[in-house]
C-alpha positions in Angstrom: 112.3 79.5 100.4 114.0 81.0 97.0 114.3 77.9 95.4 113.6 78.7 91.8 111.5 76.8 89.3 113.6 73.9 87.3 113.1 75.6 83.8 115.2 79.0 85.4 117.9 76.7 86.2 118.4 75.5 82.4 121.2 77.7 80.9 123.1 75.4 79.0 122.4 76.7 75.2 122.3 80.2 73.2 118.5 80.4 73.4 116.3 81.3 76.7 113.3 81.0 75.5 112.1 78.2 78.2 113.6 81.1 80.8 111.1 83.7 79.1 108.0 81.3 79.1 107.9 80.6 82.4 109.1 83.6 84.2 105.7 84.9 81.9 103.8 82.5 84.3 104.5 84.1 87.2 101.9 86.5 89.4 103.6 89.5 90.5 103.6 88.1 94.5 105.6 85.5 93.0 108.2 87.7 91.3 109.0 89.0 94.2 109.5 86.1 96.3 111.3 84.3 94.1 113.2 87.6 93.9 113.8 87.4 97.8 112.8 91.1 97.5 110.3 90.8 100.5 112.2 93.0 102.4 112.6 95.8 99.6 108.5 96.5 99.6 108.1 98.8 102.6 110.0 102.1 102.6 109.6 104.3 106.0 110.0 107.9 106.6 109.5 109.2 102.7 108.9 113.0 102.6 106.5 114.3 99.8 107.0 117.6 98.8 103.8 119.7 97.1 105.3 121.9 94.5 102.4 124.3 94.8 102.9 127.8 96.5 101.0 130.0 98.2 101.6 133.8 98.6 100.1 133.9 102.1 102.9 131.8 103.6 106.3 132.6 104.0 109.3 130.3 103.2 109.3 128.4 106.6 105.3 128.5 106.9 105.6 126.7 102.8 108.1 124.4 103.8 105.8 122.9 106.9 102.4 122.9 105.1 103.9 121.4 101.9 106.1 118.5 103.2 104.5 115.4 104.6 106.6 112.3 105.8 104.9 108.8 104.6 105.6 104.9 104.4 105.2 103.4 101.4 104.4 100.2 100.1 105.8 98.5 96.5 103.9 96.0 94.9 104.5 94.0 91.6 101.4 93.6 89.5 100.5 91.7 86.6 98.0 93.3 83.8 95.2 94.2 83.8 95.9 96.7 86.9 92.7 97.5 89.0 91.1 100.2 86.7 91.7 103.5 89.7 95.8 102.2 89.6 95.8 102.6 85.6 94.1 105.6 86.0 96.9 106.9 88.0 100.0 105.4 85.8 98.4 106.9 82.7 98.3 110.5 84.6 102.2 110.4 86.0 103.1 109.5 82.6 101.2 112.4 80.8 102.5 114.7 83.5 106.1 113.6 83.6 106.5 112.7 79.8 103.5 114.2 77.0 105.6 117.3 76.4 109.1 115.1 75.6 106.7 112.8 73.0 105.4 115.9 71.8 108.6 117.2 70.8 109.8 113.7 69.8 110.0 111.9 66.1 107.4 109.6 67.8 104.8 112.3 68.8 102.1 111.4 71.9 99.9 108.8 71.3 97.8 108.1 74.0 96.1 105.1 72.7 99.1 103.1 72.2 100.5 103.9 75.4 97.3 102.3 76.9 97.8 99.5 74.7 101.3 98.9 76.2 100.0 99.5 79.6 97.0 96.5 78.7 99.5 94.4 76.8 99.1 90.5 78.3 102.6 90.6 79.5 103.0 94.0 81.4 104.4 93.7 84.6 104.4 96.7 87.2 105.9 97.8 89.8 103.8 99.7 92.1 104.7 102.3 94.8 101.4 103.7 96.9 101.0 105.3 100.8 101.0 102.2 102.8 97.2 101.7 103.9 97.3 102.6 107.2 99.1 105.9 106.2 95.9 106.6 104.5 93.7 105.9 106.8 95.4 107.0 109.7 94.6 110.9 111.5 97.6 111.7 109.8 98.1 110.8 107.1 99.2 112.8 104.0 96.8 113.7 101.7 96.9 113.1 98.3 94.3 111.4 96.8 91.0 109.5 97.8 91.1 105.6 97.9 89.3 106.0 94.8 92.0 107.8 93.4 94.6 105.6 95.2 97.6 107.2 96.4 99.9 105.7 93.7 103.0 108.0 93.7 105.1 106.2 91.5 104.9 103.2 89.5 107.2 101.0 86.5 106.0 99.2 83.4 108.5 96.3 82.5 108.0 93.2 80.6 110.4 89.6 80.3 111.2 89.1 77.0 113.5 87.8 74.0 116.4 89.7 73.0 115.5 89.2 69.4 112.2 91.5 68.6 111.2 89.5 66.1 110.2 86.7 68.6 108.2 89.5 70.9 106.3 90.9 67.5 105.4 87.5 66.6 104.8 85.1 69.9 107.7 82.9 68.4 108.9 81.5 71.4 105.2 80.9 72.9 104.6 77.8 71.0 107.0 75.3 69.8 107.0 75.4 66.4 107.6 79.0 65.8 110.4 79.1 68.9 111.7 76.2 66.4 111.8 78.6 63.5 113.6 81.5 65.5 115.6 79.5 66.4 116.7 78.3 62.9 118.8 81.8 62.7 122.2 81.0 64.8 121.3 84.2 66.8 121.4 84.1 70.5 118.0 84.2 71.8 118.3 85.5 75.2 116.1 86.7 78.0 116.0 90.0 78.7 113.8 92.1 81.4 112.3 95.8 79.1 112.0 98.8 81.2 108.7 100.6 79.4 108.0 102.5 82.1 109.8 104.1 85.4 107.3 106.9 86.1 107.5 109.0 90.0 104.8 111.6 90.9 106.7 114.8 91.3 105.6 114.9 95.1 107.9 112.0 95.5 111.0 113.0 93.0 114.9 113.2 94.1 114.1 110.7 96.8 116.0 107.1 95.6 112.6 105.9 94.4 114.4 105.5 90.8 117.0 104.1 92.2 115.5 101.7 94.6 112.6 100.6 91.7 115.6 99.7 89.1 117.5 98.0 91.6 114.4 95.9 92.2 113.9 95.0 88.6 118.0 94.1 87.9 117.1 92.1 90.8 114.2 90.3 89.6 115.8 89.7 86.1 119.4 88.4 87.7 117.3 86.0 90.1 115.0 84.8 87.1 118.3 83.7 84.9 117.5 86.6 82.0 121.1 88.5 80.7 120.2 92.0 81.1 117.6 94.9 81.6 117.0 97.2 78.8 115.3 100.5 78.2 114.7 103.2 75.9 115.5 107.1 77.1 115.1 109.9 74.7 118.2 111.9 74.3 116.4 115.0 75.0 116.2 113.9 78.6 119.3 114.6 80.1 118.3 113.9 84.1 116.9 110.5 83.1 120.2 110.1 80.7 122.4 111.4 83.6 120.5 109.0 86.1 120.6 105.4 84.2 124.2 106.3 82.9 125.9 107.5 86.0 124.3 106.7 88.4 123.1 103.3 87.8 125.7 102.4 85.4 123.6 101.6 82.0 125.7 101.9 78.6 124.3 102.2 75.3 123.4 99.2 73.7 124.5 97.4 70.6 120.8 98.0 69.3 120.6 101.3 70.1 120.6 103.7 66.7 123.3 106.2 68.3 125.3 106.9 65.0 121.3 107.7 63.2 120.6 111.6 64.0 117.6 111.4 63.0 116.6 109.0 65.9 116.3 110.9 69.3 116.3 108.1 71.9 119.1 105.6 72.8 118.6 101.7 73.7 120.5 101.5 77.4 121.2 98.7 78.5 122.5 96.8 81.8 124.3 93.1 81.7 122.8 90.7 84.9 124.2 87.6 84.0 128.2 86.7 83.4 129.0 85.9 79.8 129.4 82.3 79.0 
């Protein structure tokens, strides 16, 4: 049954802050049945490659050891994640992205990245060995269940359009979602893309793809207008994959004509205009 709640269905004015309230009710189960993504959670026959060499091997000999073939399971979370899961997102993240901060404006900050993974309205997407994968005789190694095999996972959050509102809670109570909306600016829903994060074991095969899919997804089915992320320009495979592959354009917000900025806002309409 997709029938959605009554306050999704609501879209007759410039401002979605009811939309952005309660879709920030929701469990992460729910998400995705109110998605109707049920069917987009199991992914069979995933080959994981292990990067690592070995000189005893030759090419062929490398090629059997190092490549395992999986199923795997996709989750949506709320926060807080079970402590061995944020253990894991914090780790792909350093792996896949402390040397771009590093060489960013920005610079790495660990502590506020786990205060954006903690934040009271993360959302995540979760992609880990399906359990009997892990226990089974053959299953791939690569990790312990205290380790969990999380192989990739996405960090998104439903909010306003306007930052101003997300900085200050002023669509969470009515009489500062009165005084936002005092401006005659559009307040509109919108689905944040923090985080898309996969383990290089399981890069360059349609995770991306299949996680963002699930997200424009989620944010078309819970009446928000787009989904929106930051990419550092610096990162030309992520730029290359959001832009042409998965047809993101740079957004209105996004400082583009500021050198000194090295990121672009993308951004990817889910709604029609009205």
């Amino acid at each position: 049954d997709l029938k959605m709640p009554d306050a999704f269905l609501k879209m007759n004015n410039e401002n979605d802050h009811d939309q952005i309230i309660e879709a920030n009710k929701l469990q992460g189960h729910e998400i995705i049945r109110l998605s109707g993504l049920n069917n987009f959670t199991t992914l069979k026959n995933v080959t994981l490659i292990n990067q690592c060499q070995d000189a005893k091997y030759n090419n062929d000999q490398q090629h059997q050891l190092h490549e395992k073939v999986v199923n795997l399971t996709i989750q949506c979370h709320e926060t807080p994640l079970p402590n061995h899961i944020y253990s894991k997102c914090l780790d792909v993240f350093r792996t896949n992205m402390e040397a771009l901060y590093r060489n960013s404006n920005w610079g790495f900050d660990l502590h506020l990245k786990q205060e954006e993974l903690t934040h009271n309205q993360a959302r995540f997407l979760i992609v880990t060995i399906a359990k009997g994968e892990r226990e089974g005789h053959n299953a791939a190694h690569v990790g312990t269940d205290d380790e969990i095999d999380m192989l990739a996972f996405t960090h998104f959050r439903i909010e306003c359009s306007e930052n101003e509102c997300n900085e200050n809670g002023y669509y969470k109570n009515s009489t500062n979602k009165s005084k936002a909306q005092n401006d005659n600016i559009p307040h509109h829903g919108i689905l944040y893309v923090y985080e898309i994060q996969i383990h290089p074991k399981l890069q360059r095969n349609g995770i991306g793809k299949r996680l963002m899919n699930m997200m424009e997804i989620m944010a078309m089915k819970l009446k928000l207008r787009k989904v929106m992320l930051t990419v550092f320009k610096e990162n030309q495979n992520a730029m290359k994959f959001y832009k042409q592959k998965m047809k993101y354009e740079v957004d209105e917000t996004s400082p583009t004509a500021e050198e000194e900025e090295d990121y672009e806002i993308l951004s990817k309409a889910v709604q029609r205009r009205r």
